[in-house]
N, CA, C and O atoms as a GROMACS GRO file, in nm:
protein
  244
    1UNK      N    1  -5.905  -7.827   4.107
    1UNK     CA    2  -5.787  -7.784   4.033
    1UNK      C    3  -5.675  -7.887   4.044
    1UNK      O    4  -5.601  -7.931   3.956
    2UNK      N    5  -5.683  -7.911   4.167
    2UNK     CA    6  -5.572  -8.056   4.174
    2UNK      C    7  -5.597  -8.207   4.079
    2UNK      O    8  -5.524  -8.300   4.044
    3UNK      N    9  -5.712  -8.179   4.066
    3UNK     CA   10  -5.764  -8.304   4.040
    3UNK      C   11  -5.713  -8.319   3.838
    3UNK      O   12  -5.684  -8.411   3.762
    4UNK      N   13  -5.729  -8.164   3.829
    4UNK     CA   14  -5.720  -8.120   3.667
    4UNK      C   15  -5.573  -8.157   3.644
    4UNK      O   16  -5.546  -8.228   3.548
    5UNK      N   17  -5.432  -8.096   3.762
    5UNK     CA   18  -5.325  -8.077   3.741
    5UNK      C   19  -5.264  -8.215   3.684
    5UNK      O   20  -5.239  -8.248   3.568
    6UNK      N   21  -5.248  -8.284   3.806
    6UNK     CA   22  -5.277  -8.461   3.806
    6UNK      C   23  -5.266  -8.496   3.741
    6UNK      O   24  -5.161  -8.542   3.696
    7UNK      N   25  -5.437  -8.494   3.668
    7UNK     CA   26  -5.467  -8.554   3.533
    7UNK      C   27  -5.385  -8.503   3.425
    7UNK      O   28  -5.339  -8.593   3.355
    8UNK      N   29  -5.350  -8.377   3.389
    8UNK     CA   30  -5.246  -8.340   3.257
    8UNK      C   31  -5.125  -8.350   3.297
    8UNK      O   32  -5.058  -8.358   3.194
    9UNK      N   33  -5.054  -8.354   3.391
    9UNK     CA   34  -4.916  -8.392   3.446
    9UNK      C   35  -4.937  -8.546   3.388
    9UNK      O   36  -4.851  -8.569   3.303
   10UNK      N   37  -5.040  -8.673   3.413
   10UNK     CA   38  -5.026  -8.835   3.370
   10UNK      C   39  -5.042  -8.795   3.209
   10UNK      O   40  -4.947  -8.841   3.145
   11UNK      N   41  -5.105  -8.746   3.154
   11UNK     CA   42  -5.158  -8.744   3.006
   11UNK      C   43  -4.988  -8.642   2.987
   11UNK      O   44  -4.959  -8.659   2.869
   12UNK      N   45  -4.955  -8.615   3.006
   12UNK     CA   46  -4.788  -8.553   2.961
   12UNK      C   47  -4.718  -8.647   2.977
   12UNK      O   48  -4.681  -8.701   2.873
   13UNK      N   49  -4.678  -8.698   3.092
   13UNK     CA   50  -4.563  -8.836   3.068
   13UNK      C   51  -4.665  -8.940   2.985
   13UNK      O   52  -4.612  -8.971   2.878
   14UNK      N   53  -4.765  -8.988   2.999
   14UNK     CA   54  -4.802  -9.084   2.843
   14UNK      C   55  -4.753  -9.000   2.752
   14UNK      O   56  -4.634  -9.032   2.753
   15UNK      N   57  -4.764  -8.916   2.675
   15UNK     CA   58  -4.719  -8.867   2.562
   15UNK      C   59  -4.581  -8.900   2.564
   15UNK      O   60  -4.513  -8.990   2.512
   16UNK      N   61  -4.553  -8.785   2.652
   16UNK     CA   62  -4.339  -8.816   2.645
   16UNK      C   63  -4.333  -8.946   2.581
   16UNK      O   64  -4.282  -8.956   2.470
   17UNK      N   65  -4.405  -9.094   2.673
   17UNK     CA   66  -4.358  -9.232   2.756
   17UNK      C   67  -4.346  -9.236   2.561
   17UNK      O   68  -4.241  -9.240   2.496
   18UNK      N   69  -4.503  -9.232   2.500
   18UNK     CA   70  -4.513  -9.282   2.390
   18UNK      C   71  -4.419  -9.251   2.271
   18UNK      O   72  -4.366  -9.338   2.202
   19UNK      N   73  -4.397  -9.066   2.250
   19UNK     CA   74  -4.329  -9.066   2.171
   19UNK      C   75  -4.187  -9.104   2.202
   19UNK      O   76  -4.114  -9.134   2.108
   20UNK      N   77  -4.145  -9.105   2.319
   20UNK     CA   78  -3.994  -9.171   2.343
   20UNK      C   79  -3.992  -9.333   2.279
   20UNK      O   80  -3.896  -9.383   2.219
   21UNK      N   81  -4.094  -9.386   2.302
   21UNK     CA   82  -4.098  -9.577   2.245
   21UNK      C   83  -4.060  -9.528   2.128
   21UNK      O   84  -3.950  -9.576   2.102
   22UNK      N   85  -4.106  -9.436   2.024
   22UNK     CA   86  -4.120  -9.403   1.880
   22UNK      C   87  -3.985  -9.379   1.845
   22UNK      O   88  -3.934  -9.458   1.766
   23UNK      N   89  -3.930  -9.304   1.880
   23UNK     CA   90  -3.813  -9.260   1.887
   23UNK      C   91  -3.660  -9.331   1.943
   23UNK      O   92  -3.557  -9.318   1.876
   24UNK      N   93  -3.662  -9.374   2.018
   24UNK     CA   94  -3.592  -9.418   2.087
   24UNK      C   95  -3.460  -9.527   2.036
   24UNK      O   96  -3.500  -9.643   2.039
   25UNK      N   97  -3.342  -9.518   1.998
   25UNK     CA   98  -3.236  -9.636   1.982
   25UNK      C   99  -3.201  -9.698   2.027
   25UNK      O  100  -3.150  -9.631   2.117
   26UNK      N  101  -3.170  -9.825   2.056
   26UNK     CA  102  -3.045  -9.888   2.123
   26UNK      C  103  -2.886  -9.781   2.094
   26UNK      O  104  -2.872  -9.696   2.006
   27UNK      N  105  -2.789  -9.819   2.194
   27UNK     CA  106  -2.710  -9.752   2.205
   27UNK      C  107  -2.638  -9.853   2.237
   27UNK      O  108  -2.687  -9.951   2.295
   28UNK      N  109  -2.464  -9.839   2.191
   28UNK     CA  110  -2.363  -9.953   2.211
   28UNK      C  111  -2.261  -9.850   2.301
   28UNK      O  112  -2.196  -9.749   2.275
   29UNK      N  113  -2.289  -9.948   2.439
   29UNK     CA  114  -2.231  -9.948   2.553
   29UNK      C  115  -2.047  -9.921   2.538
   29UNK      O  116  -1.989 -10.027   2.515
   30UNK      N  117  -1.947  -9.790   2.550
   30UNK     CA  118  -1.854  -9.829   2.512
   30UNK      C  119  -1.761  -9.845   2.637
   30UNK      O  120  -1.663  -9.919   2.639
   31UNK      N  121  -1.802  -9.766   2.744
   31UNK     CA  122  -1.748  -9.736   2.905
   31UNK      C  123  -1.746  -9.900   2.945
   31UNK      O  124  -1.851  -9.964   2.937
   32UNK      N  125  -1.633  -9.959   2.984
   32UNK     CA  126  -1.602 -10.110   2.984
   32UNK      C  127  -1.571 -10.112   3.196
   32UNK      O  128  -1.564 -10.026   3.284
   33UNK      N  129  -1.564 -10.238   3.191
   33UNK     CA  130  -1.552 -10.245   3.348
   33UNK      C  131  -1.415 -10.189   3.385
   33UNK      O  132  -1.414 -10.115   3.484
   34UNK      N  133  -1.305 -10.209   3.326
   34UNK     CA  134  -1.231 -10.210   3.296
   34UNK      C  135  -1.199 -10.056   3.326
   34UNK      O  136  -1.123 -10.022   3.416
   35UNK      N  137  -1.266  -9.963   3.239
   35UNK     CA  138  -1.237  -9.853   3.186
   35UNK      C  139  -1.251  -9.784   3.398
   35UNK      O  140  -1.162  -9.726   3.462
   36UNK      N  141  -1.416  -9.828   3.455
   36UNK     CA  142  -1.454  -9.783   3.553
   36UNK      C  143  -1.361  -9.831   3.702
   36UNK      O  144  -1.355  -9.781   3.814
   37UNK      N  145  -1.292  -9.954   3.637
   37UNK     CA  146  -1.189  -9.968   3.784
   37UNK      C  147  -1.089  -9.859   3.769
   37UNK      O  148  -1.045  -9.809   3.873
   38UNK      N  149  -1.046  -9.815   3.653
   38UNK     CA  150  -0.952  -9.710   3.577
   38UNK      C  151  -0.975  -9.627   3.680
   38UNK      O  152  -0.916  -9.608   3.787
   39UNK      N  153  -1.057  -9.589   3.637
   39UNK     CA  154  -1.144  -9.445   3.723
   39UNK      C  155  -1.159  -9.389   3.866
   39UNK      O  156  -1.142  -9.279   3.918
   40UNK      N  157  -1.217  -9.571   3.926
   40UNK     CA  158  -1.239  -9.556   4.014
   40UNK      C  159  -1.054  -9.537   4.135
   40UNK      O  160  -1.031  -9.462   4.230
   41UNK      N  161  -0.980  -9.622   4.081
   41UNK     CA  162  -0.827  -9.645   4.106
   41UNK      C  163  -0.798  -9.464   4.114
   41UNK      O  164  -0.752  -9.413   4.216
   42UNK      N  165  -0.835  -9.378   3.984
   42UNK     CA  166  -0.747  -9.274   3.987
   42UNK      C  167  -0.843  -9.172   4.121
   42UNK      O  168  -0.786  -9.106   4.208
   43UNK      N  169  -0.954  -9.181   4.110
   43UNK     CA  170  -1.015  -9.151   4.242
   43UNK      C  171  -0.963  -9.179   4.333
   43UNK      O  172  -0.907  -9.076   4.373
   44UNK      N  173  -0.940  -9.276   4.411
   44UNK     CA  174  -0.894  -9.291   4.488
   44UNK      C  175  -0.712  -9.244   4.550
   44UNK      O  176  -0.668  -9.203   4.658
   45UNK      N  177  -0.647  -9.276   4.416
   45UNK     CA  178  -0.552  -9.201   4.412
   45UNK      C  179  -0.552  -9.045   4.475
   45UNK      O  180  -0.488  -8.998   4.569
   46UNK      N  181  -0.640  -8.991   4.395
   46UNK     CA  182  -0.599  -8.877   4.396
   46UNK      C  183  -0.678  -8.810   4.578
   46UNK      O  184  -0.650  -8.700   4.626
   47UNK      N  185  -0.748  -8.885   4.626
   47UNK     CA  186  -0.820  -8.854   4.738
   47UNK      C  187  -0.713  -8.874   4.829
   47UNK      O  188  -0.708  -8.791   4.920
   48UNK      N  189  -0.615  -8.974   4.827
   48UNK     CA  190  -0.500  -8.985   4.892
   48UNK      C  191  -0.402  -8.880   4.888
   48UNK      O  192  -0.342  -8.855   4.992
   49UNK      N  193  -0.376  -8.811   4.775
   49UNK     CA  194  -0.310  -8.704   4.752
   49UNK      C  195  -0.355  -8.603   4.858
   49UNK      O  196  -0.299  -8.549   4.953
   50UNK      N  197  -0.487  -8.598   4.802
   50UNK     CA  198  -0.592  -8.453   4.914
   50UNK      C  199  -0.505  -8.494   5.059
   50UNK      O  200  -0.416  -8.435   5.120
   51UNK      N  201  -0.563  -8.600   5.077
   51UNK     CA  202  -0.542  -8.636   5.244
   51UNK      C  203  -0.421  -8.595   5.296
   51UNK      O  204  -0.408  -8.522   5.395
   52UNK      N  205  -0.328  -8.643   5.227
   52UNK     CA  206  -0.133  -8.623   5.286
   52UNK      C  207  -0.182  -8.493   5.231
   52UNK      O  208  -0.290  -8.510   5.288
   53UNK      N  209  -0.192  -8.421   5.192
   53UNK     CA  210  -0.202  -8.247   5.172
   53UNK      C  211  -0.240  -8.197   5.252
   53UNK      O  212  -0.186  -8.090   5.279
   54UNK      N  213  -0.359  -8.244   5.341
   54UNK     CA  214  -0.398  -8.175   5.431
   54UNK      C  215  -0.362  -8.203   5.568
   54UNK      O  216  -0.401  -8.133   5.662
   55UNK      N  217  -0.279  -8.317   5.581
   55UNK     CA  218  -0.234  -8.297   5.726
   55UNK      C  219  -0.111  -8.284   5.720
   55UNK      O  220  -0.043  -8.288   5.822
   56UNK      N  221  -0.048  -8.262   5.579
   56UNK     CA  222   0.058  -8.175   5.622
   56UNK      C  223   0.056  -8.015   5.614
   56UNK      O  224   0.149  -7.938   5.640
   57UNK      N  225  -0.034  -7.994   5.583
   57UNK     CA  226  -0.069  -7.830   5.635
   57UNK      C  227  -0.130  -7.821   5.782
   57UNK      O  228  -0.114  -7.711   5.834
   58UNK      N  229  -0.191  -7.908   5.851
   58UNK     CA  230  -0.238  -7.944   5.954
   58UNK      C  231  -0.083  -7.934   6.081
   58UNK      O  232  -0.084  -7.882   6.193
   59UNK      N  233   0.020  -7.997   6.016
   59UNK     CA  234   0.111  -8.059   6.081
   59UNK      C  235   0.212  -7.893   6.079
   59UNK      O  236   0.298  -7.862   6.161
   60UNK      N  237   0.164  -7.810   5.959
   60UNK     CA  238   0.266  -7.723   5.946
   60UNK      C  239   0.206  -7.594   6.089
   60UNK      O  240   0.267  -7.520   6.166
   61UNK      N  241   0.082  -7.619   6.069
   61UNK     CA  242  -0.010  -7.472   6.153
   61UNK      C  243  -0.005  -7.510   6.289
   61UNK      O  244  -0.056  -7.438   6.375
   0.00000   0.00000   0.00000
């Protein structure tokens, strides 16, 4: 039975693999490096926020 599962679990991703080649577009990249230092900056920001928030509730208890 294992041996059956296996085998139609590989013969399912070939199919997927194939009809995805068939199908499949290129796609134009619009998220810029730029955009992800953005991101990453307001992350960080805002983790700083968390932090002084919590030890001044820390500081209040």
């Amino acid at each position: 039975m294992k041996l059956y599962l296996r085998s139609r679990r590989r013969s399912l991703v070939i199919a997927f693999i194939a009809r995805y080649n068939q199908t499949a577009r290129p796609f134009s990249w619009k998220y810029t490096a730029d955009d992800l230092a953005g991101l990453i900056r307001r992350i960080s920001e805002h983790e700083e926020q968390d932090t002084m928030h919590q030890s001044g509730l820390a500081m209040a208890a």
